[in-house]
C-alpha positions in Angstrom: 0.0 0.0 0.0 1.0 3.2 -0.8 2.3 5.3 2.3 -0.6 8.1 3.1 1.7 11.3 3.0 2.6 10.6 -0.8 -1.2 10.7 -1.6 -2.0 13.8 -0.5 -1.0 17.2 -2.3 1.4 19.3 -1.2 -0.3 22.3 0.1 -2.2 19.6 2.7 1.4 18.4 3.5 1.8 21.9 4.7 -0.6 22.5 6.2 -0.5 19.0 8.3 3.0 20.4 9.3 1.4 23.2 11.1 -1.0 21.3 12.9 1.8 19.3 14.0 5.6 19.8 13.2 5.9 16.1 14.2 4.2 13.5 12.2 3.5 10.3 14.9 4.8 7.3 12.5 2.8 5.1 14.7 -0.4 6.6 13.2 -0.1 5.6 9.5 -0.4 2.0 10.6 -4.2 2.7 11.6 -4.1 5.4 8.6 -3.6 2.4 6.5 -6.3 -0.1 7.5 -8.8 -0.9 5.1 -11.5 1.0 6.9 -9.9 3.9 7.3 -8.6 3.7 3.6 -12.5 3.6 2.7 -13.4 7.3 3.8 -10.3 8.5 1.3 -13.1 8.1 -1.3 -15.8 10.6 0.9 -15.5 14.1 0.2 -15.4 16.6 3.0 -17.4 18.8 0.8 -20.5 16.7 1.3 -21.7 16.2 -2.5 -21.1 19.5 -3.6 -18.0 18.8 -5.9 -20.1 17.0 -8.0 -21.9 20.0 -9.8 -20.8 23.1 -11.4 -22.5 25.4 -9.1 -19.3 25.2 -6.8 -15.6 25.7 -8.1 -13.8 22.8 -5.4 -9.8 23.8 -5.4 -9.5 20.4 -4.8 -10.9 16.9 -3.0 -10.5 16.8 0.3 -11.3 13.8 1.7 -12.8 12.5 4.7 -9.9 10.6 5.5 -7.8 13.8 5.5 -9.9 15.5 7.9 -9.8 12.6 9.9 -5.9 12.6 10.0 -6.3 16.5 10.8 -8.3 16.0 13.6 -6.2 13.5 15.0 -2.6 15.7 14.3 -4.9 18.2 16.5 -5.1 16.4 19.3 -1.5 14.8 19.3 0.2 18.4 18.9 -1.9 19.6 22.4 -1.6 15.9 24.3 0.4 13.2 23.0 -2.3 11.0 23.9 -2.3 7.6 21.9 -6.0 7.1 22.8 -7.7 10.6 22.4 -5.3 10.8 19.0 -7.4 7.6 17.8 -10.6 8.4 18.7 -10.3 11.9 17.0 -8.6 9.7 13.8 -11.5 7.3 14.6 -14.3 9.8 14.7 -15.3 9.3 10.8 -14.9 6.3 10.1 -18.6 5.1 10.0 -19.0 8.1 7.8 -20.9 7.0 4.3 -20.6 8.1 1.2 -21.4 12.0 0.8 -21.9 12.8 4.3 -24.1 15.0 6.0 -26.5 14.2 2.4 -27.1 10.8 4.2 -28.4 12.7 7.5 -30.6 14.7 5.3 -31.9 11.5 3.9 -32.6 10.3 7.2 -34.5 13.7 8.0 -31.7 14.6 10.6 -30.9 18.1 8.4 -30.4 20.0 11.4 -28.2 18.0 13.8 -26.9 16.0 11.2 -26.1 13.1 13.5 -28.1 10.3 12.7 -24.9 8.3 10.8 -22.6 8.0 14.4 -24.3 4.6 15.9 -21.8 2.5 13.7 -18.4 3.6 14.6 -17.8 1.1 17.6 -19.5 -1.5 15.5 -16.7 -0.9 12.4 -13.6 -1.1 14.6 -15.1 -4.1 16.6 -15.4 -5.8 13.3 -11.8 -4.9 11.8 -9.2 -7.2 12.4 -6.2 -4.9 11.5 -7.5 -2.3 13.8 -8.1 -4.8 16.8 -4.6 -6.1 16.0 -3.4 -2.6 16.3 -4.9 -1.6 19.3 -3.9 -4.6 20.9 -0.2 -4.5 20.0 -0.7 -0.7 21.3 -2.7 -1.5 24.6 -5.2 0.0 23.7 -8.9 -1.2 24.4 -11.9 -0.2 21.7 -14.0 1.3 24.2 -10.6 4.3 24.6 -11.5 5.0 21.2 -14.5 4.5 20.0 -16.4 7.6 21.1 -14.4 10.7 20.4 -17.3 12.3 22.3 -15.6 11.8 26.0 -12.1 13.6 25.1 -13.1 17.7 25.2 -10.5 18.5 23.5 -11.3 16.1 20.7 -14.9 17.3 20.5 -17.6 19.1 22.5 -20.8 21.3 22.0 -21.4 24.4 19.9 -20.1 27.2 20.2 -16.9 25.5 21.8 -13.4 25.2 19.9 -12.5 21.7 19.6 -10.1 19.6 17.2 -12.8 18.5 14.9 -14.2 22.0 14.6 -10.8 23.6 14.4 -9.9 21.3 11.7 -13.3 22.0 9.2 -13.0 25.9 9.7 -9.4 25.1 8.5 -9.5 23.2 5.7 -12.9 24.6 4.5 -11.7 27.7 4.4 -8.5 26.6 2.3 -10.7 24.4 0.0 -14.5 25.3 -0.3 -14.2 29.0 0.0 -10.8 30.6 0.2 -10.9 32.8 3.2 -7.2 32.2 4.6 -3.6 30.7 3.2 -1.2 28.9 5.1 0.5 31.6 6.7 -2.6 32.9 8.7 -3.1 29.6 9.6 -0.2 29.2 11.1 -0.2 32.3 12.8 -3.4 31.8 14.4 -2.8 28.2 15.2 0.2 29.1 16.9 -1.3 31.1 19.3 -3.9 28.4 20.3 -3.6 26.6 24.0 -5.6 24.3 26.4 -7.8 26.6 28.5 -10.2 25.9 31.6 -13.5 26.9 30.3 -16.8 28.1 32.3 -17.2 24.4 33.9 -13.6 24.0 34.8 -13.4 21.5 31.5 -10.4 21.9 29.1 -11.1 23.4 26.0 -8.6 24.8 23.0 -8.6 28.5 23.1 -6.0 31.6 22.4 -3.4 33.4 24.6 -4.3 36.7 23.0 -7.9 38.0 22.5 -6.6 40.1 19.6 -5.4 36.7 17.7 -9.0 35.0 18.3 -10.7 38.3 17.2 -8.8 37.5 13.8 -9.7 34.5 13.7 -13.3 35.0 14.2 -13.6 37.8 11.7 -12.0 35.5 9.2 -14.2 32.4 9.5 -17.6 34.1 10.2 -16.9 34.4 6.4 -17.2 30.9 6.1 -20.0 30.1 8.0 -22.9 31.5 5.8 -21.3 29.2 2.9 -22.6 26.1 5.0 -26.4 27.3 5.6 -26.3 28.9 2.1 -29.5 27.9 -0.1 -26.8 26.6 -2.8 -25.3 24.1 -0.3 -28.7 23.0 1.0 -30.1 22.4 -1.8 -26.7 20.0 -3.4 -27.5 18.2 -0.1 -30.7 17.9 -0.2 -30.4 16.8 -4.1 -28.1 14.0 -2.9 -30.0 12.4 -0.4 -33.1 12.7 -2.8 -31.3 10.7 -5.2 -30.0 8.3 -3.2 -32.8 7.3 -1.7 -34.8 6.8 -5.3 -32.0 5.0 -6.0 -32.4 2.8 -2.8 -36.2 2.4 -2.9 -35.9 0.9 -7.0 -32.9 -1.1 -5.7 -30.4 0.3 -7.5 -28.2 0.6 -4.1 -28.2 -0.6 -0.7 -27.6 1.1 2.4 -24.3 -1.1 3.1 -23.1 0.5 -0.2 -23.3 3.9 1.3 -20.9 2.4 3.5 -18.7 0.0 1.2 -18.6 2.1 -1.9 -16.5 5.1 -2.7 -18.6 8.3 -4.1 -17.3 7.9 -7.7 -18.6 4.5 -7.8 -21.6 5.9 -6.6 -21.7 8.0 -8.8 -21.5 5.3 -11.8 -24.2 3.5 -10.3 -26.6 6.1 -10.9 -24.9 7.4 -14.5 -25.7 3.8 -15.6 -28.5 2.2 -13.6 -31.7 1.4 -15.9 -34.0 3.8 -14.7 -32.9 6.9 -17.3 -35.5 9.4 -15.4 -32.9 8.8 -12.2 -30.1 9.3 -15.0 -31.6 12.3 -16.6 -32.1 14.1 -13.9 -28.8 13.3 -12.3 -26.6 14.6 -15.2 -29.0 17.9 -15.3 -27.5 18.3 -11.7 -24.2 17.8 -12.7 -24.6 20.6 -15.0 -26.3 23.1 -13.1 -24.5 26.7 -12.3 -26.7 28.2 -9.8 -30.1 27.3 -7.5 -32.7 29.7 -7.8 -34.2 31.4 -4.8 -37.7 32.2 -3.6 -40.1 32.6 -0.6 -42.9 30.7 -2.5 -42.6 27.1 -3.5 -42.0 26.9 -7.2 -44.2 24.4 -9.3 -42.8 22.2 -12.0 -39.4 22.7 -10.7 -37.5 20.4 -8.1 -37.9 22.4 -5.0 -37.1 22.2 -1.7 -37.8 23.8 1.6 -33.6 23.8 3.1 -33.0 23.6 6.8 -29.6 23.0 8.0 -27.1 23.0 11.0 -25.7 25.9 12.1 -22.1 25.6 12.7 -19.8 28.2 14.3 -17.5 28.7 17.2 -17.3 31.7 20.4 -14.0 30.7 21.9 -12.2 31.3 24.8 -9.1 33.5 25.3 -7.4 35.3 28.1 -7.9 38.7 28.9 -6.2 40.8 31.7 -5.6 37.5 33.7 -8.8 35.7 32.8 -10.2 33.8 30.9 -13.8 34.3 28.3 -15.5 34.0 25.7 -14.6 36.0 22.9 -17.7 37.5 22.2 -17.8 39.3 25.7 -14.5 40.7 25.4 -14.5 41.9 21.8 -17.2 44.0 20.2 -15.6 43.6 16.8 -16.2 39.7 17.5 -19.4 40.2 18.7 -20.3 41.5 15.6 -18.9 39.4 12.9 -21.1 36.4 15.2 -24.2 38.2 15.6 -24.0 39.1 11.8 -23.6 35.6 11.0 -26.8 34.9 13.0 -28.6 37.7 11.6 -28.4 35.9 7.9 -31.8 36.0 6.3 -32.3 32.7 3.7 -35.4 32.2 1.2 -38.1 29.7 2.5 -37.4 27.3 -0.4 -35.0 26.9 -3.3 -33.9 24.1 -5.9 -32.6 23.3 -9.8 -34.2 24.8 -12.7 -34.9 21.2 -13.9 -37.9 19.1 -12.2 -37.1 16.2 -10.4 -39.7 14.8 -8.0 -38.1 12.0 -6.0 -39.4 8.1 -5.7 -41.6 7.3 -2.2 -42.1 4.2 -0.6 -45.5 3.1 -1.8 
């Protein structure tokens, strides 16, 4: 197998460096199992490098936010266990994402795909090997949930929502290079936050302010009625494709996306097809606050997904947003985002039901 780091390009390289100068060898062994391997064909960008309404720099995959995540945690603990379980977190991600949540109807916590992670590394005999050579037991790492600095609740900094701003800011929507990156990465430490819990934050206010004003102008791309509506596209499609039994669930979770996407480019039902490629073409979503007939349409909801963090002030520590009004604002402005009741394609497409 090929070794990881020569896979990836070399402005991730980089950027991996700054999330941690050291690169723990012992990690590509678990980088290298074959469930692991299987999210390198999942797309961070949740479907929406699949039409020409977006302009992707480049794929980003699943498993390379995975590795982010987990460089994260090693750089603040050099913790074996909280390193895997923030490598871990993904790995019973299927194929497009967050799409499959929408499927499911979970469009607005956009959880409903977790219950299999413990399930996938109890079942994989490399990994078991792995943790057992390691001394290591599943149950360390099979909910990234219980390490705060790992993960933890909106509006709280944490690896795996450090890592997204990061690298969706570098990929999705240029807001940042390498260099301010590094510079506000460097300034990040573990903090005590209101509940005496450790949390990542910033040694200087000023640094997080910067960082906040730079990533609120991320945020809106995620509730935006273009990205709902690629999502909501996706999991309409799979799920036609499911109920005429042109794919399974357990290929959501065995497939890569562009075998996916083959599956529906040449599965017998050429409505599914049609509509599929008209979606692959399209260059924008229209917009409106009445439903539009004889048009696929949708009415978008979607997680919200931001950060306040904390950083130390004159000997304390708080939240940014009660020390900075310039932070303040960029948030607030962020929440104040107005979005059309329903949008969709300029093609119709009305999805298959369970009869």
């Amino acid at each position: 197998m090929k070794n990881y780091l020569d896979t990836i390009n070399e402005e991730v390289k980089e950027y991996f460096k700054i999330l941690s100068p050291e690169f723990p060898e012992w990690l590509l062994d678990y980088i290298h199992t074959p469930e692991m391997q299987r999210i390198a064909g999942t797309s961070m960008n949740c479907g929406t490098n699949y039409t020409k309404v977006f302009n992707i720099k480049y794929f980003y995959s699943n498993l390379d936010h995975s590795v982010g995540v987990a460089l994260i945690v090693w750089n603040f603990i050099h913790d074996k266990k909280q390193t895997l379980a923030g490598l871990f977190h993904d790995i019973a991600t299927p194929t497009f994402k967050h799409c499959i949540d929408f499927m499911n109807g979970d469009t607005e916590h956009q959880e409903s795909t977790e219950e299999r992670t413990e399930q996938i590394i109890r079942n994989s005999e490399e990994i078991l090997k792995l943790l057992k050579r390691d001394g290591i037991k599943i149950e360390e790492v099979s909910d990234y949930h219980i390490y705060p600095i790992a993960d933890n609740d909106i509006p709280q900094l944490s690896a795996d929502r450090f890592e997204y701003n990061f690298s969706n800011g570098l990929v999705l929507h240029r807001v940042w290079e390498l260099d301010s990156i590094k510079e506000i990465y460097n300034n990040v430490t573990i903090l005590k936050n209101e509940d005496g819990i450790c949390e990542l934050g910033f040694e200087d206010y000023k640094i997080c302010e910067k960082y906040i004003h730079i990533v609120s102008n991320l945020w809106p791309y995620w509730i935006s009625e273009e990205v709902v509506t690629v999502m909501q596209f996706w999991a309409d499609i799979i799920k036609s494709m499911n109920i005429k039994g042109y794919l399974t669930i357990d290929d959501l979770y065995n497939l890569s996306e562009k075998e996916i996407i083959q599956k529906i480019l040449n599965c017998e039902d050429k409505y599914l097809t049609e509509c599929f490629s008209k979606f692959q073409n399209s260059v924008s979503v229209y917009k409106s606050d009445v439903p539009i007939a004889n048009k696929y349409c949708i009415e978008g909801k979607t997680k919200k997904r931001y950060v306040i963090p904390l950083a130390k002030y004159n000997n304390r520590t708080c939240r940014i947003d009660e020390i900075s009004e310039v932070a303040k604002k960029d948030i607030d402005s962020y929440f104040d985002i107005k979005r059309y009741k329903f949008t969709g394609f300029d093609f119709d497409f009305k999805p298959y039901k369970i009869i």
